[in-house]
N, C-alpha and C positions, 0 to 999 in steps of 0.2 A: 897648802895652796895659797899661793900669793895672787892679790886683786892688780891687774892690767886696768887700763879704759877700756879697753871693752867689754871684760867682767862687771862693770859698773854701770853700763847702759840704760838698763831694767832693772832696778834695784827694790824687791819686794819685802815689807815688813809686815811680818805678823800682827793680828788683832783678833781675839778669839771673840772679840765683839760680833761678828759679822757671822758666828759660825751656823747659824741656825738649826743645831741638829746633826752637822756633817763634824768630821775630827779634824782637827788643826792640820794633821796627815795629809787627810784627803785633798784638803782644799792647794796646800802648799804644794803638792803634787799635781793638781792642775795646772798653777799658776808655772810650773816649770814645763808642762807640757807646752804651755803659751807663750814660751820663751823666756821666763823671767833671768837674768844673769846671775843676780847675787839674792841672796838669803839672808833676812837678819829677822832671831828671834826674841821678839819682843814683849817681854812677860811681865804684869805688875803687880798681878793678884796669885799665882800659884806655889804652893809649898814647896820647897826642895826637892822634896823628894821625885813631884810628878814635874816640876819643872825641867830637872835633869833627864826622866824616862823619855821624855815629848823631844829633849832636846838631843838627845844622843839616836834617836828615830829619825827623825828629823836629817841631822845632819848623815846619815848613814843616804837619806833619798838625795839631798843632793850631791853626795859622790856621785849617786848611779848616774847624774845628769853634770858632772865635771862642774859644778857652781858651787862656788865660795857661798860658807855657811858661820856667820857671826851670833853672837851672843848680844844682846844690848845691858851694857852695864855691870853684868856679874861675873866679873872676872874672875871668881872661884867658883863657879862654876864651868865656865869657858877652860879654865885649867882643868879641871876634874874629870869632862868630857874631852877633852883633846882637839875645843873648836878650831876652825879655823882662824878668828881674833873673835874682838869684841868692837863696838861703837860706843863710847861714851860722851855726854853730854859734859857742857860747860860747869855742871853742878857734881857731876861725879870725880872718880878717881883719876887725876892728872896725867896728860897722855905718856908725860915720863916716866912717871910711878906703873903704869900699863905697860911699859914697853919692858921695864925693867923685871918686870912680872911673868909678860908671857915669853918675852927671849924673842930673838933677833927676826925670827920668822913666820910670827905669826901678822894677820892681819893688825892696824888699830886704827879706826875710824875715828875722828872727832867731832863732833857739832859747834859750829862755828856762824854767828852772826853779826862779824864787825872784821876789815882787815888785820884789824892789832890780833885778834881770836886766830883767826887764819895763819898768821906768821909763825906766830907764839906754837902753834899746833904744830907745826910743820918741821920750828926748832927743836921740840920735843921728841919728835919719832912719828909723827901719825901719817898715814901710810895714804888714804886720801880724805879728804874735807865731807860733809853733809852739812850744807848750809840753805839757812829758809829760816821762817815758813815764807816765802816765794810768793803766794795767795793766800788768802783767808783760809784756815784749816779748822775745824772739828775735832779733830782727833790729840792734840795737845793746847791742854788751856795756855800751857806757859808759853808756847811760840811768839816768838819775838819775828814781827814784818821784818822781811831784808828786801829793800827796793832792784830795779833792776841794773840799777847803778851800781850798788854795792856788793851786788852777785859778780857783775862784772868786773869790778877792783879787784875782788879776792881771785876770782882767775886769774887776772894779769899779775896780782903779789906773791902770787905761790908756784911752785913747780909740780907739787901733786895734784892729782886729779882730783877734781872738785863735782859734788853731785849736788843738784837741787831737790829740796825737798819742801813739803805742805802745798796742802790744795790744788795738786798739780792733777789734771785731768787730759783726756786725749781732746777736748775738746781748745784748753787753753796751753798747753805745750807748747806750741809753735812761737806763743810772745816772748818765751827764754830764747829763740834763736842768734845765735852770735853771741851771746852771754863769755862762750867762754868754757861752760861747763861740759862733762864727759860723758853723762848721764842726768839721771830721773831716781827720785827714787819717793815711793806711794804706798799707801795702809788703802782707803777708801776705792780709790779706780782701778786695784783688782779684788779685794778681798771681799766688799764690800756688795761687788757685783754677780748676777745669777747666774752667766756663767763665766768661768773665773775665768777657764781655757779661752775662750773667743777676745772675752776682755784683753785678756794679758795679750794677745797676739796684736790687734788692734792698736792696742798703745806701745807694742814695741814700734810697729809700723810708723805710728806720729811720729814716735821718740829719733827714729833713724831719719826722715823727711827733713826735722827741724835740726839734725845734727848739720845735714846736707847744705842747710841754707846760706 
């Protein structure tokens, strides 16, 4: 399955922070009832072993719901289960060295917060951008602020679709409009939330509003 802009809209990452009791399953399955577009699984504490079982479940739920389903970072696992790609960050495995790995057709996302990051991604093979943290984030110590200028550079430098990413809420979405960008993509504004379903609906709504503007 190959990512479009519009698979990239609602762009949901996992966080088993937030699970309270419920299974990564369950909740991921809400958030696609809620319309989320793409899937990425986001794992920093689990063994191989159950990290592959979650993730190969996983990706089989969003078949049933035709959405793109990534790995973050473990491209031997992403090989192993048959992901759709991976996403990796500026400190992981080079998007060329990924691309040469999963072959011509898989997803590769890159995280990117600088135009030179963005080019450079783009020359290598990665298929679209996630660049931020956008706002102030909690959920990665390392995020590096990208102002709204430089969100908007990396749109006008690149040809692939570009997703913003940290701190993004249905509350402050609308200040990226005109950005540039194809999509949204959030851990906290639906996982984080009671209910995941109503959330995720709600902020695809923002999200399509501020596409509009």
């Amino acid at each position: 399955m190959k990512c479009d802009k519009n698979s990239l809209l609602l762009y949901a990452v996992t966080d088993r922070h937030w699970l309270n009791g419920r299974t990564l399953y369950e909740v991921v399955k809400e958030s696609l009832e809620g319309g989320a577009t793409f899937v990425q699984l986001r794992e920093k504490a689990l063994d191989e072993e159950t990290f592959l079982k979650e993730a190969e479940e996983l990706q089989q739920l969003c078949k049933e719901y035709r959405v793109p389903f990534v790995i973050n970072d473990n491209v031997e696992i992403a090989l192993k289960m048959n992901a759709d790609g991976v996403h990796v960050g500026q400190s992981d495995m080079e998007a060329g060295d990924v691309r040469a790995k999963l072959g011509p057709d898989k997803i590769v996302g890159v995280s990117a917060g600088t135009v030179e990051e963005a080019i450079l991604a783009e020359k290598r093979g990665a298929d679209y951008l996630g660049v931020g943290a956008v706002f102030p984030t909690g959920s990665k110590d390392d995020a590096i602020d990208v102002s709204y200028d430089t969100l908007k550079a990396i749109c006008e430098a690149v040809s692939i679709p570009v997703v913003a990413i940290g701190g993004i809420t249905r509350e402050n979405v609308h200040e990226l409009s005109g950005s540039g960008i194809c999509g949204i993509a959030v851990i906290s504004a639906i996982y984080a939330q009671k209910d995941i379903r109503k959330a995720t609906q709600e902020l695809k709504n923002a999200v399509e509003q501020t596409m509009e503007r």
